[in-house]
N, C-alpha and C positions, 0 to 999 in steps of 0.2 A: 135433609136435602137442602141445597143450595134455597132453591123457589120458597121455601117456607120458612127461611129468615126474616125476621120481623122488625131487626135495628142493624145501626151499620156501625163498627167498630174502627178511627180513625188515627193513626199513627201521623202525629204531626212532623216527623222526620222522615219527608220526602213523599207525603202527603200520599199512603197508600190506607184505603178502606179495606176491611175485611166483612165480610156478612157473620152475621152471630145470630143468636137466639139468647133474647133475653131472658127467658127462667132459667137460661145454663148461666150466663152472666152473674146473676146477681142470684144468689139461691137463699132460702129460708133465714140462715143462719152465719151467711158470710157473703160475700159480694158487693159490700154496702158502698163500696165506689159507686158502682155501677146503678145501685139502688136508686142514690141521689140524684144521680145525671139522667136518669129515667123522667125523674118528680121536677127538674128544673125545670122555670117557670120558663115559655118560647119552644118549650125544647116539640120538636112532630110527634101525635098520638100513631100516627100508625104506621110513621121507620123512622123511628129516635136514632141524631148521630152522638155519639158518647166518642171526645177527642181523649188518648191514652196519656197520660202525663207527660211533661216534656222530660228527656234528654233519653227517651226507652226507642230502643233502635227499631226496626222493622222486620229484622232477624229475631228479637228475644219477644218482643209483641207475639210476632209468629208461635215463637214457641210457648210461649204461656197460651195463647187460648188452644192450640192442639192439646198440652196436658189438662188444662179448663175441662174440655171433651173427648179424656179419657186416654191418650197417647202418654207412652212410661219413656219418652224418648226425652233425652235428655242432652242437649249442644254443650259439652265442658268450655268450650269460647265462650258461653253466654252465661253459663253458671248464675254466677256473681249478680249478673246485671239481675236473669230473669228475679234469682231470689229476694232480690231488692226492691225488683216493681209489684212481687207477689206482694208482700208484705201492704204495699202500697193501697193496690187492688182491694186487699181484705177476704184473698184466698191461701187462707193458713193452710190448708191441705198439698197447695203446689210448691210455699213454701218449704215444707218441711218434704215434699219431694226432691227439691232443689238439692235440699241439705244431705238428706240420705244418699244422696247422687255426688255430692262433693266428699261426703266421708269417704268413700269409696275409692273413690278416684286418690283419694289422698292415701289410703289406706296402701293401695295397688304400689303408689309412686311412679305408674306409668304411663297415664292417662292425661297426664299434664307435665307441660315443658318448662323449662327454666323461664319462662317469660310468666306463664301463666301461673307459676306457683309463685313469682315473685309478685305478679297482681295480687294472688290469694292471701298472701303474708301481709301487704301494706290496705287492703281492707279489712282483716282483722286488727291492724293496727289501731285502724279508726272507728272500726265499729264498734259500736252499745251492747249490741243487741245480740250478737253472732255466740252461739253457746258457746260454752269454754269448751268441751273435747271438740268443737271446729278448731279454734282456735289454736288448740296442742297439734291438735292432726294436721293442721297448716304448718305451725312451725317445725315438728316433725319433719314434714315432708322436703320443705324447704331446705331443711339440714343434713338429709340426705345428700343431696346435690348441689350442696351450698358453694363449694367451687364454680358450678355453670351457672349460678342464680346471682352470687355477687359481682362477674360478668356482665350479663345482662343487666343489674344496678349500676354499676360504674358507667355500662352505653348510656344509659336511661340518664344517668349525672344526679342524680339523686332526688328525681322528682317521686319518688314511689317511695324511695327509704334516704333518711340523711346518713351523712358518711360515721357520725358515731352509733347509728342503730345496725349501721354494717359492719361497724368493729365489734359490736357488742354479741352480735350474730356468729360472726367467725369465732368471740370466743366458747359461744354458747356449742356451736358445731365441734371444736375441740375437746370440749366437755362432754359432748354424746359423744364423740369416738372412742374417748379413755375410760367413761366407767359407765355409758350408757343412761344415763342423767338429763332428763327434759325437763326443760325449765322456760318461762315466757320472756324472764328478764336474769341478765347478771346478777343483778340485787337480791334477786329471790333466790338465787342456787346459794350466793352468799348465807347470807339468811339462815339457808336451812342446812346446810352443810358448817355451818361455826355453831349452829342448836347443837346437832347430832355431835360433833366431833364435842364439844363442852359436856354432852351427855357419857358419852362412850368415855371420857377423862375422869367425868366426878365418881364414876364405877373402878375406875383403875386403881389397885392395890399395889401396894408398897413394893410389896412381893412380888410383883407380874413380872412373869419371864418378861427378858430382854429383848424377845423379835417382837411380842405384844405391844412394846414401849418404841419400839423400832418402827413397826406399821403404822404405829399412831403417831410419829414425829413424821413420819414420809407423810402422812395424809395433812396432815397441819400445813406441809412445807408445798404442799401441792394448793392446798386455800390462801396460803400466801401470795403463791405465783398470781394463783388469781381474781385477786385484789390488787396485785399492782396493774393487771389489765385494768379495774375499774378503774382506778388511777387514774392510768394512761388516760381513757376515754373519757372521767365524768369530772377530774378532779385530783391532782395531791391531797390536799387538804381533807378532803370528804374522808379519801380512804384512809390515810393517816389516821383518823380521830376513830375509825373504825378498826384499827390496828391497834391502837394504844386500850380501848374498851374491851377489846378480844385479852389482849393480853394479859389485863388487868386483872379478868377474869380467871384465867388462866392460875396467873401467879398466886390470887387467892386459896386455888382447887391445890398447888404444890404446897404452900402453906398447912392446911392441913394435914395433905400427906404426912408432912415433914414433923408436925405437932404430930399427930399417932405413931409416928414411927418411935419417937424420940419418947415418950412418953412407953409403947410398947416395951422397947429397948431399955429404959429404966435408967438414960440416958442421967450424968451428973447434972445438977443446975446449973442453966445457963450456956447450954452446949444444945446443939439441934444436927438434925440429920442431914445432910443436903445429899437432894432428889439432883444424879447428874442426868444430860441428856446428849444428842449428839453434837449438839451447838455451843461451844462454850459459854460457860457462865459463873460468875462472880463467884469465889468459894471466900464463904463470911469468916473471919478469925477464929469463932467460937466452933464451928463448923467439924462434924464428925463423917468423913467420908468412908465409902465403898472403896473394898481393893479395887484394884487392874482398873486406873483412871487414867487417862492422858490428861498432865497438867501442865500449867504456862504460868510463868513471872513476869509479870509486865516491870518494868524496871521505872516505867517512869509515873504509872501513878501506883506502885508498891501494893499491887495486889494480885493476888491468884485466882488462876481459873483453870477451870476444871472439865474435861467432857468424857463422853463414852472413847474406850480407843477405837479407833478407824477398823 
């Protein structure tokens, strides 16, 4: 009851008190804002005012000491903030109400508007602390409706996100439309998609039917495209040196191939197998080809080349 509050709880934005009870305030084991501001020296034994940290509104104040004292009601407008001051406060429990309440919401995708999910995106940008499945479940959610969200970034002019974390977004978004793939950055999809596809190669047999070797030049030509997005967005040069290290890679894993084939095959000295693909490529003098090749004479620097036919 109102009469048997004991200290006054004060939001220095727009200078409104609330009445509290300090054993709910500050409790055994967390509270410890409130603890000190109780113990500060001046401060009234018998209605301590405890001022709320600056820049925490009068709307998320509100809302944090109602859940403080037991309300599961939750303002998606305030999310962010209250989860922010909780931490502050040293009530892990409203914290991690906050959080359950934004997984949620993120989860649903309907509970927050393209304004609000693009807030939620550029705070986990900058936050420490925010766990990682928030953090997916943000970009997640954002990429959902990343059309209405990059919108509302462009009004915004890029106080919230710069214009290359908004390219790198729309490519990330393209990349969840085509094979369902979340990723927090381009670099990381890279990354883990040039591991995978160098894994799925060093497995591939000489032998492997032809759509096998097909699927896996489509998937190569698809981490191509997008690398030249990073490109665009971080860099020539970066992605270049990342193109020529893939490839390198690459052409080592055909090498081999091309050593056990040639060797299998009991091939004469000095003669090797050449692995075609769908992309032309260099057929060496010494060179023992695959029937039904489409080949090309280049006339002016006198040499052949070779690919799958169309």
């Amino acid at each position: 009851a109102k009469q048997f509050t004991d200290c006054l709880v004060s939001v220095p934005a727009g200078g409104y008190r609330f009445p509290a009870h300090r054993v709910i305030l500050a409790g055994t084991e967390d509270g410890h804002f409130f603890d000190a501001a109780f113990r500060w020296p001046g401060q009234s034994e018998s209605k301590p005012i405890v001022s709320m940290p600056d820049g925490l509104s009068k709307e998320a104040a509100d809302m944090l000491l109602k859940l403080r004292y037991g309300s599961y009601e939750v303002q998606a407008d305030r999310i962010l903030e209250a989860r922010h001051f909780a931490a502050v406060l040293d009530w892990p429990t409203i914290r991690q109400t906050c959080e359950d309440r934004l997984e949620v919401l993120l989860a649903q995708g309907q509970g927050l508007d393209a304004e609000s999910l693009l807030a939620v995106v550029s705070h986990a940008e900058e936050s420490l602390d925010m766990p990682p499945h928030l953090k997916i479940g943000a970009l997640t959610a954002a990429l959902r409706q990343w059309n209405k969200v990059t919108e509302v970034a462009e009004i915004d002019g890029g106080a919230q996100l710069s214009a290359s974390r908004r390219a790198e977004l729309g490519v990330l978004s393209r990349i969840r439309d085509r094979d369902g793939h979340i990723t927090w950055s381009l670099e990381e999809y890279l990354h883990a998609a040039a591991d995978d596809l160098l894994d799925w190669e060093s497995r591939l047999e000489v032998g492997a039917p032809r759509k096998a070797k097909v699927n896996m030049e489509g998937a190569w030509a698809h981490w191509q495209q997008m690398l030249f997005e990073y490109g665009y967005i971080f860099g020539v040069e970066k992605a270049e040196e990342w193109r020529r290290r893939v490839a390198a890679r690459r052409e080592d894993l055909r090498l081999g191939r091309s050593t056990a084939a040639s060797n299998s095959m009991k091939l004469p000295p000095g003669k090797v197998w050449f692995e075609p693909t769908a992309e032309w490529r260099e057929v060496p003098p010494n060179a023992i080809c695959p029937a039904g090749l489409d080949f090309r004479f280049d006339m002016e620097t006198q040499k052949n080349y070779a690919r799958w036919l169309p």
